[in-house]
Each structure stands twice: as C-alpha cells, then as structure tokens.
C-alpha positions as CSV (number, residue, x, y, z in Angstrom):
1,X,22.6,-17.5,13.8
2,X,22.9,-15.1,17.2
3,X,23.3,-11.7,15.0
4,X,19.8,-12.8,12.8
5,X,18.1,-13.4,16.2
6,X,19.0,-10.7,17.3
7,X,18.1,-9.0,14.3
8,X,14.9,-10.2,14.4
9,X,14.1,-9.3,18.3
10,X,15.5,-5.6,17.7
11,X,13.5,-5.5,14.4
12,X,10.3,-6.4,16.6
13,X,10.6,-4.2,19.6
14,X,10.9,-1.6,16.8
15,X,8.1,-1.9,14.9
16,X,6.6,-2.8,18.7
17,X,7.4,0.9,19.5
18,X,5.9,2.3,16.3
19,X,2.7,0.4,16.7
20,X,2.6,1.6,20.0
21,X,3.9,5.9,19.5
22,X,2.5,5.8,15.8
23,X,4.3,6.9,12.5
24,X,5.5,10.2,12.6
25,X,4.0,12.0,9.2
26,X,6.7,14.9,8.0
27,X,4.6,17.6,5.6
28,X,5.0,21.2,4.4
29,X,1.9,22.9,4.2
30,X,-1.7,23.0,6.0
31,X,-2.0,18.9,5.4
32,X,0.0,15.8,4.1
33,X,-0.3,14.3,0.8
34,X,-0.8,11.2,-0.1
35,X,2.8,11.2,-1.1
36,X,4.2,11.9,2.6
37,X,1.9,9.4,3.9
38,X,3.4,7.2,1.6
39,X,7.4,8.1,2.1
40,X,6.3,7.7,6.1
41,X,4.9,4.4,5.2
42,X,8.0,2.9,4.0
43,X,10.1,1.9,6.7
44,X,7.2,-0.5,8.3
45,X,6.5,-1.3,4.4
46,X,9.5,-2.2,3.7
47,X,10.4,-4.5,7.0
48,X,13.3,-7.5,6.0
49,X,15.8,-9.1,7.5
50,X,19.6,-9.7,7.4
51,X,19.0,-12.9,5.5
52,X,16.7,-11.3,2.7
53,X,17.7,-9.8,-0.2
54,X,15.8,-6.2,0.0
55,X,13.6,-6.8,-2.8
56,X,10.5,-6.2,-1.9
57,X,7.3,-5.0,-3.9
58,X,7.1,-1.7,-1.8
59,X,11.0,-0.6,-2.3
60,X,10.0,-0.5,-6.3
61,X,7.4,2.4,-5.4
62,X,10.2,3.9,-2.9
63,X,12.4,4.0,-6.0
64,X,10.0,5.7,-8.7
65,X,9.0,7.8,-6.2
66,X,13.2,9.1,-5.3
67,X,13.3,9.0,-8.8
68,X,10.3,11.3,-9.6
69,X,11.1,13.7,-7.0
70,X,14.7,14.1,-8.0
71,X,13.2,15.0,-12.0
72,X,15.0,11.9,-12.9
73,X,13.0,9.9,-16.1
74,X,11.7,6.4,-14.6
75,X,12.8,3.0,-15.7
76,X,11.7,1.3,-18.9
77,X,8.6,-0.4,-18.3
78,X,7.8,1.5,-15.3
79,X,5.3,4.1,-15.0
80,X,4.2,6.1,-11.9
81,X,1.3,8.3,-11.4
82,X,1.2,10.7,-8.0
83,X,-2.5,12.4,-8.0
84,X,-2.4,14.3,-5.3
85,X,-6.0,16.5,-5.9
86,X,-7.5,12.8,-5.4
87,X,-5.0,11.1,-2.8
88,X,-4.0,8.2,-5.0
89,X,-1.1,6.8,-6.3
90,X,-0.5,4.1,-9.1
91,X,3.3,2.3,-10.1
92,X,2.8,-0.1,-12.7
93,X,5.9,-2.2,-14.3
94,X,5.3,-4.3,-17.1
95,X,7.7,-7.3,-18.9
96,X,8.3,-7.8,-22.4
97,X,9.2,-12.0,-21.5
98,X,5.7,-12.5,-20.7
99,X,2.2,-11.4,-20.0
100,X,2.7,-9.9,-16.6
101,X,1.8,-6.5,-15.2
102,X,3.3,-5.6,-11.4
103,X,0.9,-3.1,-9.8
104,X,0.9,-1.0,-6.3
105,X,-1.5,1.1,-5.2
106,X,-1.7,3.9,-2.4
107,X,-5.1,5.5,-1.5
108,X,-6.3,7.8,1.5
109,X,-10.1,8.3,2.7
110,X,-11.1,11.4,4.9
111,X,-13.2,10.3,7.5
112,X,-16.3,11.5,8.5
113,X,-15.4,12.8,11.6
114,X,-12.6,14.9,10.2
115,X,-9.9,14.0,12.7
116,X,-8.5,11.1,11.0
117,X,-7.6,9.6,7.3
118,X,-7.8,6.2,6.1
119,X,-4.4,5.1,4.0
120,X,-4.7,2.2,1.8
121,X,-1.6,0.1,0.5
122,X,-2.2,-2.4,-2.3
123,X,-0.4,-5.5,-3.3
124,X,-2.8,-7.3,-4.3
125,X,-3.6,-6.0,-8.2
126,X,-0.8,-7.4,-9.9
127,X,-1.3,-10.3,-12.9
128,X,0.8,-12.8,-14.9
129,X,-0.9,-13.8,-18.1
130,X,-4.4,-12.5,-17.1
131,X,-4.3,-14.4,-13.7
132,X,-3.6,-12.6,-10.1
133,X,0.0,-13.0,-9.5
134,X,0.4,-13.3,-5.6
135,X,3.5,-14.1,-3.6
136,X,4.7,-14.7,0.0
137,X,4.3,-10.9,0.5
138,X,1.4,-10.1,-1.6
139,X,-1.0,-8.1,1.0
140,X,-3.0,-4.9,1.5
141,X,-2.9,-3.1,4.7
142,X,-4.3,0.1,6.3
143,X,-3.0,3.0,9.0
144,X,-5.0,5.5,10.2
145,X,-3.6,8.9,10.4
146,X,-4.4,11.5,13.2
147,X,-4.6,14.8,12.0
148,X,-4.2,16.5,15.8
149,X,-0.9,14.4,16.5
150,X,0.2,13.8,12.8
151,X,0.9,10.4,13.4
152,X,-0.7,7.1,12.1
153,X,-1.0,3.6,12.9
154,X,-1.6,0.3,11.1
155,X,-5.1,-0.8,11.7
156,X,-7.1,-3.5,10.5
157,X,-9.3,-3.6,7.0
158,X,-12.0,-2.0,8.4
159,X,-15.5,-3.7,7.7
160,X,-13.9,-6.5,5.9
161,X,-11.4,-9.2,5.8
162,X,-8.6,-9.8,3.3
163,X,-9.3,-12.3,1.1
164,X,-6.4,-13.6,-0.5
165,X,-8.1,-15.3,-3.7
166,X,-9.1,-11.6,-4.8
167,X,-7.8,-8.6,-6.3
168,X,-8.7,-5.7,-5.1
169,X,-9.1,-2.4,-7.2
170,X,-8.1,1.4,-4.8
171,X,-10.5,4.2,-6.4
172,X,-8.6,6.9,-8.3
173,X,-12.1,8.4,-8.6
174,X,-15.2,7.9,-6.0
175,X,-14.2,6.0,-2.5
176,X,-15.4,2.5,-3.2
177,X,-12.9,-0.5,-3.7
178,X,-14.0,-2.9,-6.4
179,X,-13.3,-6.6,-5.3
180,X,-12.7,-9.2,-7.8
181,X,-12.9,-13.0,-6.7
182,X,-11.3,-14.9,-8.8
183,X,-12.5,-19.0,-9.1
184,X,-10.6,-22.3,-9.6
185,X,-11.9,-22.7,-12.8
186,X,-10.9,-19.1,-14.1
187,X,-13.9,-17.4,-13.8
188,X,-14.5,-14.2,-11.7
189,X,-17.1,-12.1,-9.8
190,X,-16.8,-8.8,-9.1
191,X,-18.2,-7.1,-5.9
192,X,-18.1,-3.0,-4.9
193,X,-16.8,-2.3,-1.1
194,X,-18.4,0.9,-0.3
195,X,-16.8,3.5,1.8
196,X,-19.0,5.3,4.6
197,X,-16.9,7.6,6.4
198,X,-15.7,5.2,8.5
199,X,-15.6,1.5,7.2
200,X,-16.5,-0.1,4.3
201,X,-19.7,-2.3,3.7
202,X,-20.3,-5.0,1.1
C-alpha cells in the first residue's frame, strides 16, 4: 500500500513539474508536426498507476503510430491516418463481435498571433452499436505549444466546456469542431464550434 502511495505522490510532483516547465517538443526541421506533438503528448497521455493494467485508449495510437514509423503493416481492424499537410491524425479500430468502432483523434490550430498552436486530443468519438461508447477515461483535452520555447502546456477547452453527453468531431478539413449531443431517448443535435484564432465560439 506504501509503494502505490508513493507511486502516486511521485507520479504527481511529476506531472506537477511538467505543468509547471512545459512538454518539451523534439522536431527535425523549421516546425513540428502534428506527429511530434503527438509522440510529446504521450507520457502525460498515457499517466497510470502501479495498480493498472496499461491499457489505456491513448497507448493504442502510441502503438500504430511505433508501428507506422518502423514500416511495419498495422493490426487487423486497425487503421491509422497521419496527415501531416493538415495537422490531423485519425486511428480507428473496429470489432467483428459487435457494432463498435474505437476512435482517437489529434488536431492542431495555428493561432492567430502566430506564437502558439492549439493541440487537440480526442476520446470522445468512439461508438458501440450506433451509440457513444464512453468510459472512466473517455475525455478530450488541449496543450498549447510555444513556438519560441518549443514547449507546451495542457490548457483548458478554450471557449467551451466539455460536455460529456456529446461526441465531438476534430476537423480534418476547415478548423471548426462539430458537436453532437446526444439525448436520453436516442435522438441527437448537432452544433458547429467555430475556431477564431484563439478560442472557439458556439
């Protein structure tokens, strides 16, 4: 019980530190992709415990991702898309048991004032037969990226709040995210959060 304590205070005071220093962003070239954003993401992504198993949504993108850029095929019933020209990325996983379709997105937004980026991680855009499919660590959460001191720092949504009886759509194309809100009953409304620079506005 004293080692997962232990764990758990050590684990904190690190992910303390990063909030506090920021994310160091590794890159070749004049500017990082949305993949390095991505492999600097991970670690905070991918937070657990001594008394959890590791399986954790964001590790399945870790792994396509090792996989892709070691030329190695990926698994069956996985697919992952890296567009780099638009700063998005897609890994989808489908089961042949049942209706259900495990989706993560990455996206990044230049901002208007052309110091920072806007990194989007999405969780929440997975379904079991037709319906969202959330679990205890279904989210989506931000960073913003400093392009003077190539670091980055979770933030919060900015101009909205995460609602957690929606999915939520990153843009491959355009910079809006499309909202859906999905009802009791099993009806749905759909809803466009549009991206000005900065923040987003319904």
């Amino acid at each position: 019980m004293r080692r997962i304590a232990l764990a758990i205070i050590v684990a904190c005071l690190a992910l303390s530190m990063m909030a506090q220093n920021g994310i160091k962003v590794n890159y070749k070239g004049s500017r990082p992709t949305v993949a390095d954003l991505t492999w600097a993401a991970f670690p905070s992504l991918n937070y657990e415990d001594e008394d959890e198993s590791g399986d954790r949504p964001w590790r399945a993108l870790q792994d396509a991702m090792t996989r892709h850029s070691k030329g190695l095929p990926q698994e069956e019933n996985e697919k992952l898309t890296i567009d780099t020209k638009n700063g998005y990325i897609v890994f989808e996983r489908s089961n042949d048991d049942y209706d259900h379709i495990f989706r993560l997105e990455v996206c990044y937004w230049n901002e208007a004032d052309g110091k920072h980026k806007l990194i989007a991680f999405n969780d929440m855009a997975s379904f079991t037969e037709g319906k969202p499919s959330v679990t205890e660590t279904t989210n989506m959460c931000f960073y913003r990226y400093n392009n003077a001191t190539k670091r980055m720092v979770a933030c919060d949504p900015p101009g909205f709040e995460i609602d957690y009886s929606c999915t939520y759509e990153l843009p491959r194309v355009g910079k809006d995210i499309v909202v859906t809100k999905w009802n009791d009953d099993g009806t749905s409304r759909r809803k466009v959060l549009k991206w000005n620079g900065r923040r987003f506005s319904h």
